[in-house]
Structure formats: structure tokens, C-alpha cells
N, C-alpha and C positions, 0 to 999 in steps of 0.2 A: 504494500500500500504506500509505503511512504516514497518508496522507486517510482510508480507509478505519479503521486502528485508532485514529484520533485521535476518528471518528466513535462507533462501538464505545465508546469510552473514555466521549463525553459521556453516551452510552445510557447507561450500567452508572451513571453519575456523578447522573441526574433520573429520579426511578420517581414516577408521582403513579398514587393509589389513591382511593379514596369508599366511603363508608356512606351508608344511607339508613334510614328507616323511612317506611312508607305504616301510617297507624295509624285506628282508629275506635272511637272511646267512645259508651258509652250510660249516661244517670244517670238516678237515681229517688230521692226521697224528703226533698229538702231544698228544698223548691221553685224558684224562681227564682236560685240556687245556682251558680254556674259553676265546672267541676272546674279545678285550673290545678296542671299540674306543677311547676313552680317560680317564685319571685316575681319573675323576670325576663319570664313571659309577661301576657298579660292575661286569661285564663280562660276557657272556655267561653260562648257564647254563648246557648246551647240543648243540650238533653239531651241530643242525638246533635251529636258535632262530629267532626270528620279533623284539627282542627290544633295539639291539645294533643301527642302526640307524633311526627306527622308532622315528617319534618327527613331535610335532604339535606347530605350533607356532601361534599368534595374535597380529599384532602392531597398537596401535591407535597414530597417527600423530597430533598436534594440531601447525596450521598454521592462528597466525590470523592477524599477518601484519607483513610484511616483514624484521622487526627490532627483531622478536620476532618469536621461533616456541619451540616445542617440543614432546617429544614420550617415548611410553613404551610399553615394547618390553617382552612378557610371553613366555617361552617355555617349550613344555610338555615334556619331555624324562627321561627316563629309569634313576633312581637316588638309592643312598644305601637306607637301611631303615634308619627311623631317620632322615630323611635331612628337616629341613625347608623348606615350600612352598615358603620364599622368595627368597628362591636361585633360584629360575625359573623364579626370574624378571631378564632380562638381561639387559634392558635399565630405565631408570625412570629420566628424564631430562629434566630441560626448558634451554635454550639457550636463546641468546640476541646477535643482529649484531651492535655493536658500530660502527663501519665502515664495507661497502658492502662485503669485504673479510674477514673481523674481525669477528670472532665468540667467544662467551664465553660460555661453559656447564655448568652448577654446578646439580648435584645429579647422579645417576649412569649411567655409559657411558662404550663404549671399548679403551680400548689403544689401540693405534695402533703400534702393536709389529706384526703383519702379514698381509700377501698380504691378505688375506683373513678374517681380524679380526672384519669387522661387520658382516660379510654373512659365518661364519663358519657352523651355524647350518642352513641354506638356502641354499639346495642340488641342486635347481633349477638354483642358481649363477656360476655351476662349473661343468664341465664336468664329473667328478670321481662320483666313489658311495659316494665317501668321503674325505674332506682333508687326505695329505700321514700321518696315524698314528706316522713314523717315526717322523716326523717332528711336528705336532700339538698334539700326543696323550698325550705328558707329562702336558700337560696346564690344570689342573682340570678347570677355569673359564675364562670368557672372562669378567670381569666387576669388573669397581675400582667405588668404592666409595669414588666422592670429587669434584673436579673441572678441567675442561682442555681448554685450551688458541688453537684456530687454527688461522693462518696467510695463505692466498691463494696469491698467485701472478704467474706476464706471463715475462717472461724473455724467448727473440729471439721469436722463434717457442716451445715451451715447457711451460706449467703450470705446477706449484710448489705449493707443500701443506704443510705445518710442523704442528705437533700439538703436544703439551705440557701438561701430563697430572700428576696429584698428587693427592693422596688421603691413599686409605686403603681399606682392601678386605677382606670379608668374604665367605667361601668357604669350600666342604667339596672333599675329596681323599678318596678313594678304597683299602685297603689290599689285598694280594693275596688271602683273603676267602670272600672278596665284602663285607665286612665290613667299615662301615663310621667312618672316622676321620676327626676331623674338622682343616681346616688348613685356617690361619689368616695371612695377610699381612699388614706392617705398611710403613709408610714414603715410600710410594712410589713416583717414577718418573719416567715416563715414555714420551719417544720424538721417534716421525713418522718421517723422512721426502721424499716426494716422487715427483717424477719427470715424467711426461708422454709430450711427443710430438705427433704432428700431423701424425708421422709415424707410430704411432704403439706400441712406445717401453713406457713402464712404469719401474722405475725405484724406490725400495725404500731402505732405513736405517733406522732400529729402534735398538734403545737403552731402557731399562726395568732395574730399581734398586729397593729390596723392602727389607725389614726385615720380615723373616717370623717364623711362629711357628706353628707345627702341634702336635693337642693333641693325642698320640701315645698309651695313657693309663698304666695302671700300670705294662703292663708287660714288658715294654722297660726298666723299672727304676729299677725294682726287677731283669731282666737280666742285667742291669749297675751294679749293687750292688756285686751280683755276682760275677761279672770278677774283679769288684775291691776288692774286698777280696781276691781274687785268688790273685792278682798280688801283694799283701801285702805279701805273701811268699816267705820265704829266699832264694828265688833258682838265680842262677845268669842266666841273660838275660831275666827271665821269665815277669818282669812287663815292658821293651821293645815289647814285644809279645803281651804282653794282651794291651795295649797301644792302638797298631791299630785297633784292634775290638772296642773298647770303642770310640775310634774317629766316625768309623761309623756308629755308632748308632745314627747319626743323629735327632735330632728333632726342629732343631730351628737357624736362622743365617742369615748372609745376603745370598743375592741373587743377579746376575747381570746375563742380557742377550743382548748378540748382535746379529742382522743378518741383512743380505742382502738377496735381493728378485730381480726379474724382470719377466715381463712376455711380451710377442712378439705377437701380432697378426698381420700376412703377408695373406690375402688373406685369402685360402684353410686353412692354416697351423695358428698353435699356440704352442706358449713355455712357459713353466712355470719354474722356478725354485727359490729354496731357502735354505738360508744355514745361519746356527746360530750358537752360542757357547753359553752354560747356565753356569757359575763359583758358585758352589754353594761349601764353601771351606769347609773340611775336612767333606764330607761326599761322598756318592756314586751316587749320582742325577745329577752331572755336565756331560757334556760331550757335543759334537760336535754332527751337524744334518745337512743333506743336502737332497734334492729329485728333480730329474731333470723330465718333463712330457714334448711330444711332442703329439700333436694331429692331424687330417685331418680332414676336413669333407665336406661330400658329398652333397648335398642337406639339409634333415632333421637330415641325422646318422653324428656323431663324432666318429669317431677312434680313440682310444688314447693307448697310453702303459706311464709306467712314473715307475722308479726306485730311491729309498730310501735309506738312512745310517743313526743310530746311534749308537756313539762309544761313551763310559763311558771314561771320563778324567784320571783315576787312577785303577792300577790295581782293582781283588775283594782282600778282604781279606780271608786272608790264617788263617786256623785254627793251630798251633802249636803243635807239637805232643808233648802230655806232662805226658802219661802214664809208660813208662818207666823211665823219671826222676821225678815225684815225687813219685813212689811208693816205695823207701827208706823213705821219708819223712814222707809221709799220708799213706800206705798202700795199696797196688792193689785195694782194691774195692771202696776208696774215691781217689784216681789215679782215676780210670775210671771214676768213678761221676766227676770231673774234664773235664777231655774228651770231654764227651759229652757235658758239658756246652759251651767250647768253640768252642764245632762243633757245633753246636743250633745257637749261634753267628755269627758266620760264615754263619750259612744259611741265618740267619734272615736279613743280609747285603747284601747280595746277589739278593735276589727276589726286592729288590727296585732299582736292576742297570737296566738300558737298553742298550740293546747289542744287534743289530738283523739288519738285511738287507731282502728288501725287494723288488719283481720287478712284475708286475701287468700290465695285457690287458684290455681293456673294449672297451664297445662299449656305446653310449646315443645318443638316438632315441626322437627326438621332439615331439613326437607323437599330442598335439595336441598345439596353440598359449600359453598355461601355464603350460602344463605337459610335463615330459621328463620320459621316461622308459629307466634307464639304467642295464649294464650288464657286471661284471666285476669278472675278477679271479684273486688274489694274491697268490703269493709263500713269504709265511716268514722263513726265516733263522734264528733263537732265535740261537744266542750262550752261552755257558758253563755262566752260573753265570750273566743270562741276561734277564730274563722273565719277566721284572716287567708291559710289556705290557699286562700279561694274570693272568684271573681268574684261580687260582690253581697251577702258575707256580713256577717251583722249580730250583733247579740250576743245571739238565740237560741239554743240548744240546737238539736244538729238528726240525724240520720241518712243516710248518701246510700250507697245501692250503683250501684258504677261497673263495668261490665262494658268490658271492654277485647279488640279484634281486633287483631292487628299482623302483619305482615311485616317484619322486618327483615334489609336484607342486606349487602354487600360487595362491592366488584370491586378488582381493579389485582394486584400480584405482591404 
């Protein structure tokens, strides 16, 4: 008997569960364009692909007295070559309840910087094919390594959650050829705080501060070197010019992110929205995000439509025309060598802005108590000097409508 309930005991004590999505894209209009959910994959290969939100996930739970739980959280999906397998631990955590609403974390957790920041890769949590890219696609990861502090509490008719998190991140981002660079986060903090009442309305604020650094490789420093010889040149105004390209070449600084979120569920109807500002200073990465979604739903099917922005904080940079004034100096054919360096510069600054608006229909069909089959069509707008949401994209202006099939499901208790 006591074999028997000590058994019983571990059951109740290890529950492991899994999400999946089996997913299928179709694109048109931006040519050689690759769609790419967010900057931790490497994008589309060709029009029609499976592995932009195809992803299989497994979490095991360990719950063995109520002062004390923890989980870890695996997810299969589409990653560059090269990427470590631990990047596909999402969660790896034990927690402690010093008091009934007091929670402690220590080892790998999500901030909570979105409405959506543990259930991003959990298709089955959210009516869309997908978080709005505008809004979610820049975030290569969801997971700090360190420790985070949660306080819960009930004030009037409304519960209140804050949570407090600090550590450091490992992580890798995608080049416009789906090339893997590793990008590292230090001294982080990061605070949640979110407000839901009995009506319906959820309400949150997060604040995000980190130090980061992305290894960019040797050809960002051999193009640094470059421009900084150029601008060593006696020419007047010339090393104000090359100045601003050299700033954007980004690869390493602080970081801060704010936004607000809320989401409405009335009945029939639902709202989602959220809007953020990323400060990422003298480079091209910052900018403003917002995407507003309203939904119906009918019995089993959801209706939804939901529209998107994100706008780069600071002009792109401007390449200088500099072959007619140095070619007294250097000669027309190292004039044009010149040139084109600072147009290379110019580009290379460019393909990491995000610039593009977006507005999408879908429909999500319950099809059975754990499966949703949904169906969605987006129109992207990419503007001039703004693609850095796409495999191959360059500093064209461009169009792309993305039709999307998904399955998304769930198993375990």
C-alpha cells in the first residue's frame, strides 16, 4: 500500500503535455522574398514552404507540493544552421511559493514583455495563424536566463500580477541570406504588470532593459575600417557623411522596451491590441509597433481581421555622392571604388530597418476539443529601406500577400 500511494504520489507530482502546429504558406508579389516569422528563423525558401510556423513543442511540469513546482518547456522549429540545441529549451525552472501569491523562479523563464509571452509558440492559445509579425517578429527569443520575483494580488473586483525578472540571454538572429549570428544579452530587467477584472478587460505594462551584443563577423569591421579611412580624407564635410553610416552599423548597446497591451473579451466578440517603442540608440533596430485585432465567433469558427505598424525611429541612411568630389583627389576609378563602398553601407543599414504595415483576414475552426484548423490571408506593405522582416530582402519597396493553412493542437492533462 504505501508502494502503491508513494507511486500515485510521483504521478500527480510529473504531468508532461505538447503543442504542435503543422502549418503551410503561400507568397506572391515580392519576388525572391522569403516570409520569416521572426528574426530568430531564417525565412522562406520559396513561395510555398511548411517550416515558417511548423513547430512541435513538449513540456514536462513537476508539481510536488504546493510551496514548490517547476517545468521545461522544448520547442522544435525551423532554426539557422549552426544554432545550438539549447536554444530550443524555452523554459528550465524550479520555482518556490514563500507566500500563497509569492512566487520565486531561478533558471530559464519568459519575461513578461507581451500579452502573449509564454504561449507565443502555442498556436492553439490565439486565434491568428500567428502573433502580428509587426509586433512580435523582431524578438529572436523568449527566454532570460536568471531569476524573476512574481507578486499576485485582488484589489476591488480586478486581480493584479507584477513580475520582476533579471538575468542574461543567449540567443541566435537571421541575416537577410538566413545566416546565424549569435546575439547575447546582459544585465537584464525586465517588469510585467497586468490587471484583469471580472468583466472581461485584461490590462498590461511591461518595461524590458538589456545590454546586448551581436557577433556580426568580420565583414561588418573590414566595412567599418573602410569608411573610416574614407572619412580620414581631406575633403570638407566628407567625414560628417561617412559618420552616419559608421553609427549604423550597429552591433552592440543598450537596449530598452516599453509597451502596453489589452485585450477584451465581450461575449461573441474579442479585442486584442498592443503597442510598444524599442530605443535601441544610434542604430537602425528602434522604432514604434502597434497591431489592433477584433474577432467574432460563431459557435466553433472565429472571424477575425487584425491590422499592424512598424515604423523605424530614424531616418535610413543616405549614401553621399562622392564621385565627383573626390575624383580630383583619388582619380575617377578609386572615386568610384569609393562609391560603391558607401553604397554597400548604405545597403547593409538598411535591410536591418523594419518599415512595413500590414492588414490580414482569417478564419479558426475548433474542429475538434484540442485542434483548431485555421485560415488566414495577409497583405504586407514593406517600405523603401525596410525588409529586414524577409529572407533576401533588399531596400526596395515591395508588396507580398501571404496566404496561410495551419493546424494547431495540444495533448497531455
Amino acid at each position: 500500500m504505501a508502494l502503491a500511494g508513494a507511486a500515485q504520489a510521483d504521478e500527480q507530482a510529473l504531468a508532461i503535455s505538447g503543442f504542435g502546429t503543422v502549418g503551410l504558406t503561400s507568397q506572391a508579389g515580392a519576388g525572391d522574398w522569403g516570409f520569416q516569422r521572426n528574426s530568430s528563423q531564417p525565412g522562406a525558401r520559396s513561395s510555398l514552404a511548411v517550416s515558417q510556423d511548423s513547430r512541435l513543442g513538449v513540456q514536462l511540469n513537476w508539481n510536488p507540493h504546493a510551496s514548490w513546482d517547476g517545468a521545461m518547456q522544448i520547442v522544435g522549429a525551423q532554426r539557422p544552421a549552426g544554432t545550438p540545441l539549447g536554444e530550443s529549451v524555452e523554459w528550465a525552472y524550479v520555482g518556490y511559493r514563500p507566500l500563497p501569491d509569492t512566487r520565486i523562479r531561478v533558471g530559464r523563464t519568459s519575461p513578461d514583455i507581451f500579452l502573449y509571452a509564454d504561449s507565443r509558440n502555442v498556436g492553439y492559445a490565439f486565434a491568428w495563424a500567428r502573433p502580428p509579425v509587426d509586433f512580435y517578429g523582431f524578438a529572436p527569443g523568449t527566454s532570460v536566463d536568471g531569476i524573476d520575483l512574481e507578486q499576485r494580488w485582488t484589489l476591488g473586483d480586478a486581480n493584479w500580477r507584477a513580475r520582476l525578472t533579471a538575468g542574461s540571454f543567449t540567443t541566435s538572429v537571421t541575416d537577410t541570406n538566413g545566416s546565424r549570428l549569435p546575439l547575447r544579452g546582459r544585465d537584464i530587467i525586465g517588469l510585467g504588470i497586468t490587471r484583469e477584472d471580472n468583466a472581461g478587460l485584461l490590462l498590461k505594462a511591461s518595461y524590458f532593459r538589456s545590454r546586448v551584443r551581436v557577433d556580426a563577423g568580420d565583414d561588418v569591421q573590414q566595412l567599418d575600417q573602410g569608411l573610416q579611412q574614407l572619412a580620414a580624407l581631406p575633403v570638407p564635410g566628407l567625414s560628417d557623411s561617412i559618420a552616419g553610416l559608421r553609427e549604423n552599423l550597429w552591433t552592440g548597446g543598450s537596449v530598452s522596451y516599453l509597451a502596453l497591451g489589452a485585450q477584451y473579451d465581450l461575449g461573441p466578440w474579442s479585442f486584442v491590441a498592443e503597442g510598444s517603442d524599442l530605443k535601441v540608440p544610434r542604430s537602425p533596430l528602434g522604432g514604434r509597433r502597434g497591431y489592433l485585432s477584433a474577432g467574432y465567433r460563431v459557435h466553433d469558427i472565429t472571424y477575425y481581421a487584425l491590422a499592424s505598424r512598424v515604423k523605424p525611429d530614424r531616418p535610413s541612411a543616405a549614401a553621399p555622392e562622392l564621385a565627383g568630389s573626390l575624383a580630383p583627389l583619388l582619380g575617377a576609378q578609386a572615386a568610384a571604388g569609393a562609391q560603391q563602398l558607401v553604397d554597400y553601407a548604405a545597403a547593409a543599414v538598411a535591410v536591418y530597418r523594419f518599415d512595413q504595415s500590414t492588414i490580414g483576414v482569417g478564419l479558426r475552426w475548433d474542429c475538434t476539443p484540442r485542434s483548431a484548423l485555421k485560415l488566414q490571408v495577409d497583405r504586407f506593405d514593406v517600405h523603401a529601406n525596410g525588409a529586414a522582416g524577409w529572407r533576401n530582402g533588399d531596400t526596395r519597396a515591395a508588396g507580398d500577400t501571404l496566404v496561410s493553412l495551419l493546424l494547431d493542437f495540444v495533448w497531455g492533462p
